[in-house]
C-alpha positions as CSV (number, residue, x, y, z in Angstrom):
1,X,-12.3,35.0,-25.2
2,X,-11.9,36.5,-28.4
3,X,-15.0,36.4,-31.1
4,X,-12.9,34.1,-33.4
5,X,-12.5,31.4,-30.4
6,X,-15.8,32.2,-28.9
7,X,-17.4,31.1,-32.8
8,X,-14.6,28.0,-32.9
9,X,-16.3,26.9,-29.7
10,X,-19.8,27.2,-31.2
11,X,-19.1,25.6,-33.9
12,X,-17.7,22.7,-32.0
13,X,-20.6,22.5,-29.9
14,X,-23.0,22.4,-33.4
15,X,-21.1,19.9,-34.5
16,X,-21.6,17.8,-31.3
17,X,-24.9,18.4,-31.8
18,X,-25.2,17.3,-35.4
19,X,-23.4,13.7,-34.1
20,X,-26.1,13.4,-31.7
21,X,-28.7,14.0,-34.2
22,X,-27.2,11.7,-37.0
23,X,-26.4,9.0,-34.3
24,X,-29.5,9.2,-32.2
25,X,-29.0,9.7,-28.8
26,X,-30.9,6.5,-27.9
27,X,-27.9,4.7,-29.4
28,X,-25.4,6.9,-27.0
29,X,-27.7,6.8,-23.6
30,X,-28.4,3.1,-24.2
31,X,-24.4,2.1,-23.8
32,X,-24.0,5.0,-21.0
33,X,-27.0,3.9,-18.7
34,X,-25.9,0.6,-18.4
35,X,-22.7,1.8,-16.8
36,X,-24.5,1.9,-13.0
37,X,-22.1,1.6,-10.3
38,X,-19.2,1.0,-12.2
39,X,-19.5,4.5,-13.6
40,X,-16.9,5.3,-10.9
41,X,-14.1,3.1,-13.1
42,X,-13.9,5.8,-15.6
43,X,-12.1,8.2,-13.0
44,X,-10.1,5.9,-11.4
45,X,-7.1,5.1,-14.6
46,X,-6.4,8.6,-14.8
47,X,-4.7,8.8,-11.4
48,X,-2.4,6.2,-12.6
49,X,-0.9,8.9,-15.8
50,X,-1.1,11.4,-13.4
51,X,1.0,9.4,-11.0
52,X,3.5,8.5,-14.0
53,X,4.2,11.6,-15.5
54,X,4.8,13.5,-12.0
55,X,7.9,11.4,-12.1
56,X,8.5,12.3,-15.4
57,X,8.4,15.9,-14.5
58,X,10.5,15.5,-10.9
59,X,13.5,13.8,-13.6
60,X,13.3,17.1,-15.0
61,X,14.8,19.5,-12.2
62,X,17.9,20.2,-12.7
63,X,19.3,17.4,-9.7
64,X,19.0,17.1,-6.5
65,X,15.6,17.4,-6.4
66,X,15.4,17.3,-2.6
67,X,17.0,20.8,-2.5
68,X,13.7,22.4,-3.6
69,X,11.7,21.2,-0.5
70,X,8.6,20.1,-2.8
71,X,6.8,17.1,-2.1
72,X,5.4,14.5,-4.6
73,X,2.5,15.5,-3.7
74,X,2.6,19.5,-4.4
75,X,3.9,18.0,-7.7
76,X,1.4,16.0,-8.5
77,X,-1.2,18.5,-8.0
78,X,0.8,21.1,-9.9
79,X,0.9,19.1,-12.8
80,X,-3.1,18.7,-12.4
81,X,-3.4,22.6,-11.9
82,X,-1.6,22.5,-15.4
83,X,-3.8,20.3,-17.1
84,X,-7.3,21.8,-16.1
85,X,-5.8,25.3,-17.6
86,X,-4.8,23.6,-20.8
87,X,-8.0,21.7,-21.0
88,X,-10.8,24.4,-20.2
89,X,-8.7,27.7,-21.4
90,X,-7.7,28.6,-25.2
91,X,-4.2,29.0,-24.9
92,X,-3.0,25.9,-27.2
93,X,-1.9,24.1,-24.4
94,X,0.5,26.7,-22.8
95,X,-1.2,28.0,-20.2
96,X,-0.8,25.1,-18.4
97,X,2.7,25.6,-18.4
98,X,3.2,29.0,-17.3
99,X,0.9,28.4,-14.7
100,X,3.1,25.7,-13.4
101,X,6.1,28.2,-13.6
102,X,4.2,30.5,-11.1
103,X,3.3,28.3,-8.9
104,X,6.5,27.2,-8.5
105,X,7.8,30.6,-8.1
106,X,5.2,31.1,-5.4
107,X,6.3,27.9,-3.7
108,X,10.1,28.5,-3.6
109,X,11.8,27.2,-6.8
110,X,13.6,30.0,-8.9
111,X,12.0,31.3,-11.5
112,X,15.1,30.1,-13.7
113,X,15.3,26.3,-12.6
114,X,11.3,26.1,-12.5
115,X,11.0,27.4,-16.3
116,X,14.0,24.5,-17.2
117,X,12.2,21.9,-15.2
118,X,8.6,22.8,-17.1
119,X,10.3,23.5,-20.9
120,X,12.5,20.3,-20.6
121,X,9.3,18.6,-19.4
122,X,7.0,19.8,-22.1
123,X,10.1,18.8,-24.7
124,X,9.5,15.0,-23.0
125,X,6.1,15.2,-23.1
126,X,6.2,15.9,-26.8
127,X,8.7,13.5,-27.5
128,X,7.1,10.4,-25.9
129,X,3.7,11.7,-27.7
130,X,4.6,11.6,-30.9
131,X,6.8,8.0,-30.4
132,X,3.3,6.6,-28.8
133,X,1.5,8.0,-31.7
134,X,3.8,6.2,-34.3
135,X,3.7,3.2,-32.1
136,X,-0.5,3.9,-32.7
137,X,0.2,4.2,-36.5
138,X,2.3,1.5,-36.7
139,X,-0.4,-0.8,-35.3
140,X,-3.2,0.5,-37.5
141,X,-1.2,-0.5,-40.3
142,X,-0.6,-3.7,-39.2
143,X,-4.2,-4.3,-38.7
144,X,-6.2,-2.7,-42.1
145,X,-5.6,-3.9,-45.3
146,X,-3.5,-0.8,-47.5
147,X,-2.0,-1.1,-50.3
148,X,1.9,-1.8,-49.8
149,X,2.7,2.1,-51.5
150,X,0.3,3.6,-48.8
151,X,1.8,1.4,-45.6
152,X,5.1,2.7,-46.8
153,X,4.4,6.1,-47.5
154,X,2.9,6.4,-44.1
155,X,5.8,5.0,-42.1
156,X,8.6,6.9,-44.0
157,X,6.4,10.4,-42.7
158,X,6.8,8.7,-39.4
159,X,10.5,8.2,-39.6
160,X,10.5,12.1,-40.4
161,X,8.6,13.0,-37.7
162,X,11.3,10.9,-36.0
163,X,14.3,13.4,-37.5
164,X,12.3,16.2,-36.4
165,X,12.4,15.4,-32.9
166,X,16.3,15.5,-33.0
167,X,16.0,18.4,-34.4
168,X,14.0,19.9,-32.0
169,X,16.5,18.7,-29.5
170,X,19.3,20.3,-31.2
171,X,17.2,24.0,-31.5
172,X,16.7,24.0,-27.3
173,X,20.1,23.3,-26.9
174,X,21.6,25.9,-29.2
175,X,19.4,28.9,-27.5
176,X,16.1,28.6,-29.8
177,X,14.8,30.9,-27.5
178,X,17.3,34.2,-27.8
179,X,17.7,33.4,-31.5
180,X,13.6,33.8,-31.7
181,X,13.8,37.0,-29.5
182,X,17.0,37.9,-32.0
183,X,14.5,37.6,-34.9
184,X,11.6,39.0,-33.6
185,X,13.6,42.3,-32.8
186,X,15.3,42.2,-36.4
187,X,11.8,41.9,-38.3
188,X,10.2,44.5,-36.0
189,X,12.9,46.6,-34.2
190,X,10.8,46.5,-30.9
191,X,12.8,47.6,-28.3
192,X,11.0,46.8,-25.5
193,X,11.6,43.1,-26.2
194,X,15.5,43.8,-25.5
195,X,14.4,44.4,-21.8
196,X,13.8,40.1,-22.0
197,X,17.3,39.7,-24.2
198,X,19.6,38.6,-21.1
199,X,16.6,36.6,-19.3
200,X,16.3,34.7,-22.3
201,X,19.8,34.3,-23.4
202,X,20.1,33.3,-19.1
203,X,17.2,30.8,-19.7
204,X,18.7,29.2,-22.9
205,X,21.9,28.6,-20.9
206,X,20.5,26.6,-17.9
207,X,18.6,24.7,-20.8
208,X,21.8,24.1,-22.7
209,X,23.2,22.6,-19.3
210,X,20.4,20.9,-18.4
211,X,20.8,18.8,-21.4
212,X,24.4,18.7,-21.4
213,X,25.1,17.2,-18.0
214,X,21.8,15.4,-17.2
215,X,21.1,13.8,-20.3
216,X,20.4,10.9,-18.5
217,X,17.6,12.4,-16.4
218,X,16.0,13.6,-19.8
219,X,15.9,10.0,-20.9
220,X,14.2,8.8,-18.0
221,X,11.9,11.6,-18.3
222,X,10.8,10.7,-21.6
223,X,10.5,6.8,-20.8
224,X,8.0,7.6,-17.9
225,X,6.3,9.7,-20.5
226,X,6.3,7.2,-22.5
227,X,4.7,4.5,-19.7
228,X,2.3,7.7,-19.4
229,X,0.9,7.3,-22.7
230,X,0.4,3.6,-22.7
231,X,-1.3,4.1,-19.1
232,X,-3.6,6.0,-21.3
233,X,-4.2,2.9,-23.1
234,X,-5.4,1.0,-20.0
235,X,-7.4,3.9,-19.4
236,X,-9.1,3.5,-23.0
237,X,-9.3,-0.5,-22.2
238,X,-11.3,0.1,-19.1
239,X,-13.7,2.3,-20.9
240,X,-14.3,0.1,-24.2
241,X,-14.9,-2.8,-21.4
242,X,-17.1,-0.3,-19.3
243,X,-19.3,0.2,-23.1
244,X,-19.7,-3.6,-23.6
245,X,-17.1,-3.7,-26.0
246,X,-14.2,-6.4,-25.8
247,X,-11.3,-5.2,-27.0
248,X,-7.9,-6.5,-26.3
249,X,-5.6,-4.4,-25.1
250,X,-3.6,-4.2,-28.8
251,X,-6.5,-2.6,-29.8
252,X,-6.9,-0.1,-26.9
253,X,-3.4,1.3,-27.3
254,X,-4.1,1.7,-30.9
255,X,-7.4,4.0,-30.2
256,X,-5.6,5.6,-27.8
257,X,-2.8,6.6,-29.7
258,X,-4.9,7.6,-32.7
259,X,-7.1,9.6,-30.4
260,X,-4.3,12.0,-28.6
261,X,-3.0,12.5,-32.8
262,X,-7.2,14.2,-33.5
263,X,-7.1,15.6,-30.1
264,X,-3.5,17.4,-30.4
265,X,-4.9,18.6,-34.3
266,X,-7.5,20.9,-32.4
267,X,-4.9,22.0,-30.0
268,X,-6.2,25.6,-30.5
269,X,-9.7,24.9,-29.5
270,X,-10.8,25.0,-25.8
271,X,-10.7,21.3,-24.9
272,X,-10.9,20.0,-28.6
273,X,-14.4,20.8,-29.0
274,X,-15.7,18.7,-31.4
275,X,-12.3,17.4,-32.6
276,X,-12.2,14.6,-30.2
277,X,-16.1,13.9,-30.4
278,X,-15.9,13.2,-34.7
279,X,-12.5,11.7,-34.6
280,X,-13.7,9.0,-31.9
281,X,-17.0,8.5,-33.9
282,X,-14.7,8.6,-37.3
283,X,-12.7,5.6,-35.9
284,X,-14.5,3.6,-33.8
285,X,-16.5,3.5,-37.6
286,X,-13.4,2.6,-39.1
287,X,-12.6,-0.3,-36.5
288,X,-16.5,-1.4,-37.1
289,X,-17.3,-1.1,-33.6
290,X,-20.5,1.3,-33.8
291,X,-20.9,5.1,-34.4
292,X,-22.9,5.5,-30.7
293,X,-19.9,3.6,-29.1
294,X,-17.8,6.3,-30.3
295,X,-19.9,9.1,-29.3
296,X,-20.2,7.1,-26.2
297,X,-16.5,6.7,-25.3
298,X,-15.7,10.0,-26.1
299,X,-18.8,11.6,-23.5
300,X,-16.8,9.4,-20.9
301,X,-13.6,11.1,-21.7
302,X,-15.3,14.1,-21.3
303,X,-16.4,13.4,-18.1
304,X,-13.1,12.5,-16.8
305,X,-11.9,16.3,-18.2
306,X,-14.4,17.8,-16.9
307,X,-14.0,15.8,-13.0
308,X,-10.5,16.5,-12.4
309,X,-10.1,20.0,-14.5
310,X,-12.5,20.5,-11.7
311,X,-10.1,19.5,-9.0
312,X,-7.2,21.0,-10.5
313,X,-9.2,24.5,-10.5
314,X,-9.9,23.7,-6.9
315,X,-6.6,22.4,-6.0
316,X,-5.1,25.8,-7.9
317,X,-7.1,27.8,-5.7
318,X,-6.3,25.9,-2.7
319,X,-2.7,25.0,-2.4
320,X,-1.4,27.9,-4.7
321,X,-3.2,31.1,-4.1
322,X,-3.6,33.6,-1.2
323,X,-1.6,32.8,2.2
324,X,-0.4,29.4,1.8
325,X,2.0,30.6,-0.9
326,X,5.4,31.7,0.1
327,X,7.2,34.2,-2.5
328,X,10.7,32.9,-3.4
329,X,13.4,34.0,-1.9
330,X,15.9,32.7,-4.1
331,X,18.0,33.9,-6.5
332,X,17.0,33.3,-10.4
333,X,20.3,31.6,-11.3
């Protein structure tokens, strides 16, 4: 870790502190001890968006999936492998994904199809995120009393965000990826990135296909994604009811919703240090329902990081290293 992450993680770990010390960690321990034997809920939801967005990713190999001998379950422990690297490494959330590439490699999927499956994937991941987030937004405003130029002003930025995604679409299929190679070798006339030219340009076409003649898989993809997110929201239902607050669930989709937006602002900090902890305290004060019950909730999200980045590190090491990996044999078209 660099010294610029390494004092990025500090200081999110001082700012946790501070939170504690303004709160009072009476107020925080009182709503966690109370938890007892139902502690064991906070674990349980998560399977269920793992679950979902396995499918999600499975819609994303290029069809028949069958042909690549890989069980849902190898899946849907890759796609936990993934997370635990994005969660407890600082690689803005792309380590996950390369890690998923190799392991797929390792476990007989060209290197070609496994990168389409992952990018096309990540591109559905995105896209349901930011449609559950202005979903989130939308509710908010619904629910606080802005003034009618604010309300409007934020939904017309959504309706951008909205364009941008279509135009993200249109960039992967048009070979964003050899045009930023092209660019990168213009500006800096590095030759070795040549060597990568053809891959890339190779890449970009299997990702031009992909969209091109399984559109329809790339929409389901994003609707289980989708289902993902608001999975999420049960998840943040359980946990309100777990702190002895009764929310409906309206309200946890809203949090929800609002809470991936602060968490994907500190995407470049190891496991939003800090990020999640004040924006949790930051709204559970807007939506008057107690600055320790924000602290609180987001400790039990925490937890649930921490317990199965854990078992994707294990899993990792257990299904996808050493001598139960096979080396691909196939070709990389």
């Amino acid at each position: 870790m660099s010294k610029t992450k390494a004092i990025v993680v500090l200081f999110g770990l001082g700012f946790v502190a501070y939170l504690f010390n303004e709160i009072g960690s009476a107020a925080v321990f009182e709503r966690l001890s109370s938890l007892g034997w139902k502690s064991v809920l906070v674990f349980l939801p998560f399977l269920l968006c793992n679950y979902i967005d396995t499918w999600a990713w499975i819609f994303t190999f290029p069809p028949p999936f069958s042909r690549y001998s890989l069980s849902f379950a190898s899946v849907f422990w890759l796609r936990l492998c993934g997370e635990a690297v994005n969660n407890f490494t600082a690689t803005a959330h792309v380590g996950g994904d390369v890690t998923r590439v190799y392991c797929l490699r390792n476990m007989g999927v060209p290197m070609t199809q496994g990168t389409v499956s992952v990018v096309m994937d990540k591109a559905a991941l995105i896209i349901s995120e930011i449609l559950f987030i202005c979903t989130g937004v939308l509710m908010l405003l619904a629910k606080i009393d802005w003034p009618a130029w604010l309300k409007w002003t934020v939904a017309s930025s959504l309706i951008f965000m909205l364009i941008a995604i279509y135009g993200v679409l249109a960039m992967v299929h048009k070979g964003v990826f050899s045009k930023i190679v092209e660019s990168v070798y213009n500006r800096w006339k590095w030759e070795r990135i040549l060597k990568f030219y053809e891959k890339v340009k190779h890449l970009d076409a299997h990702l031009a296909e992909f969209y091109r003649d399984h559109r329809r898989e790339f929409i389901r993809a994003n609707v289980w994604h989708y289902v993902g997110w608001l999975a999420g929201g049960l998840e943040t239902w359980v946990l309100l009811y777990l702190l002895g607050i009764h929310a409906d669930l309206f309200d946890a989709l809203m949090i929800e919703s609002l809470m991936t937006l602060v968490k994907g602002l500190g995407f470049f900090i190891v496991g939003s240090l800090g990020i999640q902890e004040g924006g949790s305290v930051f709204l559970f004060h807007i939506l008057d329902m107690g600055l320790g019950a924000g602290l609180a909730f987001s400790l039990l999200k925490r937890a649930r990081e921490i317990f199965y980045g854990l078992a994707g590190w294990i899993a990792f090491s257990v299904l996808f290293s050493g001598d139960k990996v096979r080396e691909s044999q196939a070709p990389l078209s």
